[in-house]
DSSP file (Angstrom, degrees, kcal/mol; ACC not computed):
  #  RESIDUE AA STRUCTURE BP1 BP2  ACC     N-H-->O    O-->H-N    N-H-->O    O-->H-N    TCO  KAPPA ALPHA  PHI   PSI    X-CA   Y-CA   Z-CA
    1    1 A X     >        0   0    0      0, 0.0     4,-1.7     0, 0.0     0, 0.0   0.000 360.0 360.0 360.0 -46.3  139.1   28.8   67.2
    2    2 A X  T  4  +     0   0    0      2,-0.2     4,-0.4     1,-0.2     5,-0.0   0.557 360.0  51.3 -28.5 -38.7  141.9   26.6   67.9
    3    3 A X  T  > S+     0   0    0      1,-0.2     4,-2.6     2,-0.2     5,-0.3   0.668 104.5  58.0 -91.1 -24.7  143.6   26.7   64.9
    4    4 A X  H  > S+     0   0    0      1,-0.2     4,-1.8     3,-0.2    -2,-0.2   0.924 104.0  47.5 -93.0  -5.7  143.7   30.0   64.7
    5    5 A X  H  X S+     0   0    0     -4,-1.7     4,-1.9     2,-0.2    -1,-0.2   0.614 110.5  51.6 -84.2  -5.8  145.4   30.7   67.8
    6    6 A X  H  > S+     0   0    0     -4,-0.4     4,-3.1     2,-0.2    -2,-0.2   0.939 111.2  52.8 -68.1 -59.3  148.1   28.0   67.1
    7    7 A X  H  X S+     0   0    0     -4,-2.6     4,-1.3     1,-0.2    -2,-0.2   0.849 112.3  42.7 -49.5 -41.8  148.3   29.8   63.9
    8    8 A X  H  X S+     0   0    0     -4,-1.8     4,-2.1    -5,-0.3     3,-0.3   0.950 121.9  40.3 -52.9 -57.3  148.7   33.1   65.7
    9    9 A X  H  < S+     0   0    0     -4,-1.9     4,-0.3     2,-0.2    -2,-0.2   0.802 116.6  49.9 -53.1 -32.5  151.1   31.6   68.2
   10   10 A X  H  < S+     0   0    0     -4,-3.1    -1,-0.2     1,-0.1    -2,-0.1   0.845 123.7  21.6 -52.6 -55.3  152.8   29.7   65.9
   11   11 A X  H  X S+     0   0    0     -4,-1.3     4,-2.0    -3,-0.3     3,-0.2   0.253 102.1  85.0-128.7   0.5  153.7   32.2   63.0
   12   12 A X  H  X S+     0   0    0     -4,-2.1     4,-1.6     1,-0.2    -3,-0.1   0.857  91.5  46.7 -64.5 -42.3  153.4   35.8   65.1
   13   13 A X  H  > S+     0   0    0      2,-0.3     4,-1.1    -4,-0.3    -1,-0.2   0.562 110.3  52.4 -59.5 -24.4  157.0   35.8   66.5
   14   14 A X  H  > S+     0   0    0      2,-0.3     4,-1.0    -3,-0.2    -1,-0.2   0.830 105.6  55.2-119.5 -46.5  158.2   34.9   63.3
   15   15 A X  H >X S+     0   0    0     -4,-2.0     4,-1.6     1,-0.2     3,-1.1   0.935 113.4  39.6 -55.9 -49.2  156.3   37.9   62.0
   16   16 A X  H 3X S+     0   0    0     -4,-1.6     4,-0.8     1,-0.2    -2,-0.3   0.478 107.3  60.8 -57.1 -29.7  158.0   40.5   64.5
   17   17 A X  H 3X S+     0   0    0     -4,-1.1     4,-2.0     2,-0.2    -1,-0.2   0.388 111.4  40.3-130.2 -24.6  161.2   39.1   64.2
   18   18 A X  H <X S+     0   0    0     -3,-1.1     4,-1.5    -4,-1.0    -2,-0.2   0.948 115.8  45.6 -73.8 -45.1  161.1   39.9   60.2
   19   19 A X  H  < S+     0   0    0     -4,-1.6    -2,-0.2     2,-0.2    -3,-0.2   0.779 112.4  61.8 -70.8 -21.7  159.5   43.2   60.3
   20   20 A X  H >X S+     0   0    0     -4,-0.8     4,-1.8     1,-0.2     3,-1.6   0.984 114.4  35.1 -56.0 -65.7  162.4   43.7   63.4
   21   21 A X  H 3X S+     0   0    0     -4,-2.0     4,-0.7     1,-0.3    -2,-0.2   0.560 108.6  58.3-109.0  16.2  164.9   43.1   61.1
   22   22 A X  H 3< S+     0   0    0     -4,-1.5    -1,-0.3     2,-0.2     4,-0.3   0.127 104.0  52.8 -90.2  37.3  163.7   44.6   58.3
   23   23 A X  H <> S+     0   0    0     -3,-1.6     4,-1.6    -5,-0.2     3,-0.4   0.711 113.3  55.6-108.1 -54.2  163.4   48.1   60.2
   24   24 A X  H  X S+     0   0    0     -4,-1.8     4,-1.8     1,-0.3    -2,-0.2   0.772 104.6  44.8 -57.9 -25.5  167.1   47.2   60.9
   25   25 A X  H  < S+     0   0    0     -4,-0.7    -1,-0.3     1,-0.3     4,-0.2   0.824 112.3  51.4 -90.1 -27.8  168.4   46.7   57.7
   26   26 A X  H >> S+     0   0    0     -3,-0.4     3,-1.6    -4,-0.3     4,-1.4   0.903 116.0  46.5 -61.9 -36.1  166.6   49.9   56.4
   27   27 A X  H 3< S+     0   0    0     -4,-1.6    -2,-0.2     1,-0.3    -1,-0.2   0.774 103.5  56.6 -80.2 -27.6  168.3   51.7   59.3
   28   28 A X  T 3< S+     0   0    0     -4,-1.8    -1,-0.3    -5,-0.2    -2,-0.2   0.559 104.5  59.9 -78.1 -13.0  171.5   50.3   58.8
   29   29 A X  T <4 S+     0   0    0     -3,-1.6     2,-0.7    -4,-0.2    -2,-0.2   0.799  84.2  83.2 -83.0 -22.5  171.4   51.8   55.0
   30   30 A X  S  < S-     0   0    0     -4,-1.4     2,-0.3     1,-0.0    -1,-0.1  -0.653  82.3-138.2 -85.7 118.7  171.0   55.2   55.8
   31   31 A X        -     0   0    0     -2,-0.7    -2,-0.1     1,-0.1    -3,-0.1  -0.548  32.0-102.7 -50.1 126.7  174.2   56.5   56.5
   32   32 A X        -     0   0    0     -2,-0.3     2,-0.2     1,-0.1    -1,-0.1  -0.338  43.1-133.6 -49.1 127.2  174.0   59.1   59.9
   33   33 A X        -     0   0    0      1,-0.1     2,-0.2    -3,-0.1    -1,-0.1  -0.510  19.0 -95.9 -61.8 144.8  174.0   62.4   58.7
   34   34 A X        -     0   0    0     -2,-0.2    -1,-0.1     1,-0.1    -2,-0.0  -0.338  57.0-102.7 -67.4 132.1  176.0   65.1   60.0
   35   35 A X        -     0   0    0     -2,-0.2    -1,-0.1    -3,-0.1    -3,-0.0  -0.243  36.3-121.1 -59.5 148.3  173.6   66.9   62.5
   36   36 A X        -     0   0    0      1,-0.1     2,-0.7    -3,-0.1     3,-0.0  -0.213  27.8-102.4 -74.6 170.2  171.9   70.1   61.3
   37   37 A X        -     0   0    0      1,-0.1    -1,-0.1     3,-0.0     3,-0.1  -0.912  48.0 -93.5 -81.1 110.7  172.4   73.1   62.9
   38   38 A X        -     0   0    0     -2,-0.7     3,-0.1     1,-0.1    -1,-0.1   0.279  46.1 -97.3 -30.9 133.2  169.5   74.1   65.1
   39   39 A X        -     0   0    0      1,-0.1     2,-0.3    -3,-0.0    -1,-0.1  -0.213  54.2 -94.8 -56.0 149.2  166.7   76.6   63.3
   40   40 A X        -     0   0    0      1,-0.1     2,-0.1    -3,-0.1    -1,-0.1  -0.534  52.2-115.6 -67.3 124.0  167.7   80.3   64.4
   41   41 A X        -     0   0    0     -2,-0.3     2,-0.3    -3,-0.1    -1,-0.1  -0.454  34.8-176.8 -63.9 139.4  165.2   80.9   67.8
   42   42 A X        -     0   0    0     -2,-0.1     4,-0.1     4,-0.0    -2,-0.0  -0.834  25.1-124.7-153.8 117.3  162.7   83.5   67.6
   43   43 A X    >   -     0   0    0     -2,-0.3     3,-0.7     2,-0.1     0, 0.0   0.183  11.7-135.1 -57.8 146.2  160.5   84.4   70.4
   44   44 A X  T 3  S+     0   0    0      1,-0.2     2,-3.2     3,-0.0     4,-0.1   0.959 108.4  60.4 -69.4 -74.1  156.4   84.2   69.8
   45   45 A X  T >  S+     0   0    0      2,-0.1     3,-0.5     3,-0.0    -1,-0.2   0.058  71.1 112.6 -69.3  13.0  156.7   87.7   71.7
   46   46 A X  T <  S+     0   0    0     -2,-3.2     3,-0.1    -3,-0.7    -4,-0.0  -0.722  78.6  29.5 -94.4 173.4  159.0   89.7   69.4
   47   47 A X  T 3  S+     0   0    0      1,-0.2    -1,-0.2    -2,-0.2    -2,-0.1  -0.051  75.5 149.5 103.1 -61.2  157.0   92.3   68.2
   48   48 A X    <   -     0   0    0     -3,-0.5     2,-0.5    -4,-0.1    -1,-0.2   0.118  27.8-169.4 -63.3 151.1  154.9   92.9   70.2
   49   49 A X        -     0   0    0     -3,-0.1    -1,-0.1     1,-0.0     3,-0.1  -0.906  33.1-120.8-123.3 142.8  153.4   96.2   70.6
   50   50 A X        -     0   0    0     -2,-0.5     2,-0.3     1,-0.1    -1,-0.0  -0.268  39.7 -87.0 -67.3 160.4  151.1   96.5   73.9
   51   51 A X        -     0   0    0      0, 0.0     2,-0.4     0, 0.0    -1,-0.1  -0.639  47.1-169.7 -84.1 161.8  147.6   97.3   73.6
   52   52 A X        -     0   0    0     -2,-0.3     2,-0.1    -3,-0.1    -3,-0.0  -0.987  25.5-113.2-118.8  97.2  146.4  100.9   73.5
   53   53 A X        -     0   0    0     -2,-0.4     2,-0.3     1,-0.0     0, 0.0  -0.596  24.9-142.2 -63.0 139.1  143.4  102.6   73.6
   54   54 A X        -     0   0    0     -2,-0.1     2,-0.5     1,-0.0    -1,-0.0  -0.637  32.5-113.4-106.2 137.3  142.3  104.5   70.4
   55   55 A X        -     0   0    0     -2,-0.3     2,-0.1     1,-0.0    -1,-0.0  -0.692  34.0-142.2-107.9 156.5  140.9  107.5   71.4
   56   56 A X        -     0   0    0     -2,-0.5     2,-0.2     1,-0.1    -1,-0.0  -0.312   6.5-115.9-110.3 171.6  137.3  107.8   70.6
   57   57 A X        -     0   0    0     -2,-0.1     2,-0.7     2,-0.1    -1,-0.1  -0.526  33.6-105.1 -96.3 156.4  134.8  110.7   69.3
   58   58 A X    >>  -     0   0    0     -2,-0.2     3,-2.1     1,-0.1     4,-0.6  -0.682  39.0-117.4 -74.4 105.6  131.9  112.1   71.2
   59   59 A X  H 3> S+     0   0    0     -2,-0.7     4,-1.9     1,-0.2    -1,-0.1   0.457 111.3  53.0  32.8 -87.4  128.8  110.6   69.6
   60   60 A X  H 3> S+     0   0    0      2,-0.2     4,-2.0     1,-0.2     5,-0.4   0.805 111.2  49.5 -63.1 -50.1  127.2  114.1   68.3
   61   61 A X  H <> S+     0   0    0     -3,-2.1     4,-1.9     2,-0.2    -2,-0.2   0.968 112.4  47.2 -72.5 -30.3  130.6  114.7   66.7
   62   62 A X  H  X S+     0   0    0     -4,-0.6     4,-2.2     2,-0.3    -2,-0.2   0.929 118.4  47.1 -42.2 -62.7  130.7  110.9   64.9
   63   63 A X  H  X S+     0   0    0     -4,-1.9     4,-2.6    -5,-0.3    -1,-0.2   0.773 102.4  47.3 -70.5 -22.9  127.6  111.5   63.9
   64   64 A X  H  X S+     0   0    0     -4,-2.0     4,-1.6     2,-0.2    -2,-0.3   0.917 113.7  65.5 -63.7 -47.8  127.3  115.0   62.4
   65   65 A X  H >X S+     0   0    0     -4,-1.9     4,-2.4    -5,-0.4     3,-0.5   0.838 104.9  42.2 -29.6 -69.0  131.0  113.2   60.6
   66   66 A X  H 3X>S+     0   0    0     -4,-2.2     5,-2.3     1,-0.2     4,-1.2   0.944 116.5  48.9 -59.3 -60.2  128.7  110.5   58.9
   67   67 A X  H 3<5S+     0   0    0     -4,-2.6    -2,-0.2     1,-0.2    -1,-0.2   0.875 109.4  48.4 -49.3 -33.7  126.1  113.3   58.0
   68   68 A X  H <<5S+     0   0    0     -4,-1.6    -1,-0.2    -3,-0.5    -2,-0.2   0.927 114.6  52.3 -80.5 -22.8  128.6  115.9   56.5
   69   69 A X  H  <5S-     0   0    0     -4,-2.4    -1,-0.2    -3,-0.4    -2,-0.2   0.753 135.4 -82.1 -64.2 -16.6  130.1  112.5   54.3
   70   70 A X  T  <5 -     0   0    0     -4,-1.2     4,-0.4    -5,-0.2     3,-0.3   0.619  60.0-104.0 134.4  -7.1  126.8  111.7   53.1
   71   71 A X  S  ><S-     0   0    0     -5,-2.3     4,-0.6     1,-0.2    -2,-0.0  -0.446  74.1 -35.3  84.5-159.2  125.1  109.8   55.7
   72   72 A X  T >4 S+     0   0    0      2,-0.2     3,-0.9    -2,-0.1    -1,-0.2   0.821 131.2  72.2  33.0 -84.5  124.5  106.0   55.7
   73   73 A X  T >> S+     0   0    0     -3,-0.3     4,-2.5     1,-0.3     3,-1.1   0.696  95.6  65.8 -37.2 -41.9  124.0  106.3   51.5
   74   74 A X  H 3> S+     0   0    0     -4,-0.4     4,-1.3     1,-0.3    -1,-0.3   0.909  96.1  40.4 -27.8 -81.5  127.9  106.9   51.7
   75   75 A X  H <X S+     0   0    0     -3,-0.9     4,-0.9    -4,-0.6    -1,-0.3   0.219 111.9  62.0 -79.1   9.0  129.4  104.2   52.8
   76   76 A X  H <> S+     0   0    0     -3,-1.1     4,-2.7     2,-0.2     5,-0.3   0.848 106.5  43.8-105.8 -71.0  127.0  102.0   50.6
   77   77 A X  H  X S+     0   0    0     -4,-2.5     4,-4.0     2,-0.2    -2,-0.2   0.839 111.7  56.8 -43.6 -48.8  128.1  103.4   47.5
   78   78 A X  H  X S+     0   0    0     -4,-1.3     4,-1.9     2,-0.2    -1,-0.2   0.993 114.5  41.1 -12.7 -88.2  131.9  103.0   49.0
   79   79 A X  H  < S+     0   0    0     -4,-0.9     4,-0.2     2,-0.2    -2,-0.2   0.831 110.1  53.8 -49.2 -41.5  131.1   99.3   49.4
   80   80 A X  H >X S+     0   0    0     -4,-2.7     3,-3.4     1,-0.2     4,-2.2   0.961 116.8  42.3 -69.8 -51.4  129.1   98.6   46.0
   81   81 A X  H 3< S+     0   0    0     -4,-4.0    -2,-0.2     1,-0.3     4,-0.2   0.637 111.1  50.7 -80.5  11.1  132.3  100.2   44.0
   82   82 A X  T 3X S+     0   0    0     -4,-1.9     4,-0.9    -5,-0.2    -1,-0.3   0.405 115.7  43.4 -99.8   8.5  134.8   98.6   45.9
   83   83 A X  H <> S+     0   0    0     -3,-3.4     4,-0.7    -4,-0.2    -2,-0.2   0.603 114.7  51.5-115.9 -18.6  132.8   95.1   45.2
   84   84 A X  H  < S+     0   0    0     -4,-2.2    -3,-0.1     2,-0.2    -2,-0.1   0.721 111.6  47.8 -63.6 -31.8  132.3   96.1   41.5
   85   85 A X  H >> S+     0   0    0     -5,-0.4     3,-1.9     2,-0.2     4,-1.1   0.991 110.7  49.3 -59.0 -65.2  135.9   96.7   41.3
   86   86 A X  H 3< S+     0   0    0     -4,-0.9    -1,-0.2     1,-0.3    -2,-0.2   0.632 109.9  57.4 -67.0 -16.0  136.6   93.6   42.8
   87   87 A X  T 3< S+     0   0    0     -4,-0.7    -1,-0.3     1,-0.2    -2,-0.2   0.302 104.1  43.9 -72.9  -9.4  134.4   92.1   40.5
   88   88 A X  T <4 S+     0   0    0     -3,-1.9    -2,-0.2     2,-0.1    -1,-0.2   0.469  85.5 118.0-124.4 -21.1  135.7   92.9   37.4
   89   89 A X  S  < S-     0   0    0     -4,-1.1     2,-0.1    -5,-0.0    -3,-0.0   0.266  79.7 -86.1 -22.8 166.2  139.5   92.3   38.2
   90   90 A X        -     0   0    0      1,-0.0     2,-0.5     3,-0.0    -2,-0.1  -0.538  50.9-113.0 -79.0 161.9  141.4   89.7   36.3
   91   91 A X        -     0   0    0      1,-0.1     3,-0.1    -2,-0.1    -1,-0.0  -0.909  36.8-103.3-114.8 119.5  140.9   86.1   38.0
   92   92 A X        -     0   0    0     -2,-0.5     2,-0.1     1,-0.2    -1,-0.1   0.057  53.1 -75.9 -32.6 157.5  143.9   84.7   39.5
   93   93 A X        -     0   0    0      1,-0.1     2,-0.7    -3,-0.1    -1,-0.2  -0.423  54.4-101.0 -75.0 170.4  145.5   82.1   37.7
   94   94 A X        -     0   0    0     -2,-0.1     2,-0.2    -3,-0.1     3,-0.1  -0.668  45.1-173.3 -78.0 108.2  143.7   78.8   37.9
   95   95 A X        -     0   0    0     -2,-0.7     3,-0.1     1,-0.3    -1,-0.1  -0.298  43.8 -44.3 -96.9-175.9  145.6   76.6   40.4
   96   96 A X  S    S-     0   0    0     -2,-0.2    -1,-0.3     1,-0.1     3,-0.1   0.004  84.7 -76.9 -44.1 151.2  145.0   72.6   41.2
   97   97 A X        -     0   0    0      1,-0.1     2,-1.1    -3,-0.1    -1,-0.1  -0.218  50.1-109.0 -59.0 144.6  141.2   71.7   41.6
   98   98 A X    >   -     0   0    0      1,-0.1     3,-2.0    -3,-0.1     4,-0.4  -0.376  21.3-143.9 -79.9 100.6  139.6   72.7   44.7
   99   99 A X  T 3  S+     0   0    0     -2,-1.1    -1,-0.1     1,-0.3     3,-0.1   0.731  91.4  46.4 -50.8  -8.1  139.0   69.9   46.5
  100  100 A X  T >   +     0   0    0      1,-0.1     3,-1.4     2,-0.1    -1,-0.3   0.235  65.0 125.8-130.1  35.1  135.9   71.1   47.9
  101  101 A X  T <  S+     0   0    0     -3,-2.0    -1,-0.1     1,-0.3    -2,-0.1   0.766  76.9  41.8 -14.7 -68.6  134.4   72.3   45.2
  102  102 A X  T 3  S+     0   0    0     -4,-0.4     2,-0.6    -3,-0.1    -1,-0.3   0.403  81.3 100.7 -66.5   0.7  131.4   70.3   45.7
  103  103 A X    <   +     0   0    0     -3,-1.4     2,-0.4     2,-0.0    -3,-0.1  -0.651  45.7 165.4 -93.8 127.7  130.9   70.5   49.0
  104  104 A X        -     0   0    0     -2,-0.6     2,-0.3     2,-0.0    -2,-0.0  -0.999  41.5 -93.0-133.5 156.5  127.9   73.2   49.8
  105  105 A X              0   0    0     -2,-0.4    -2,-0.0     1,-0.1     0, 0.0  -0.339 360.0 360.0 -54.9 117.0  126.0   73.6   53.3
  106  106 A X              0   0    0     -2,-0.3    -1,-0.1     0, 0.0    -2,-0.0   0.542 360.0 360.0 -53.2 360.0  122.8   71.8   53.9
């Protein structure tokens, strides 16, 4: 235990005092750069549109809506060809492996 805290005492300083000046010497190669110009400001808040209320249907009329489309049945057939569609598109090209390819939920 002794020797290694003489070794510590010994040869720690010696360590900081290199990595000190090799931090300086890197810092002292890089010429200063001329300072950039500051990124153009832009508020989180432009934009923004207030909320609203949508105005809404009486029930009875929503539903007789859904009956005169077709019911239910409708919007299923809607949803199968827009998943058939999407299903037969062309496949993006292939970009770097997915790194979590493998990974699936227990």
């Amino acid at each position: 235990m002794d020797d290694a805290r003489t070794f510590v005492n010994r040869y720690l300083p010696i360590a900081l005092l290199a990595v000190g000046a090799l931090a300086a010497a890197a810092q002292a190669q890089t010429a200063p750069a001329a300072p950039a110009a500051p990124p153009a400001w832009r508020s989180a808040l432009d934009g923004y549109q207030p909320f609203s209320d949508e105005k809404t249907l009486p029930w009875r009329q929503a539903n007789d809506t859904v009956q005169s489309v077709g019911g239910w049945r409708a919007y299923a057939r809607e949803a199968a060809q827009a998943a058939s569609a999407a299903a037969s598109a062309p496949a993006p090209a292939k970009g770097p492996a997915d790194p979590h390819g493998g990974h699936h939920k227990p």
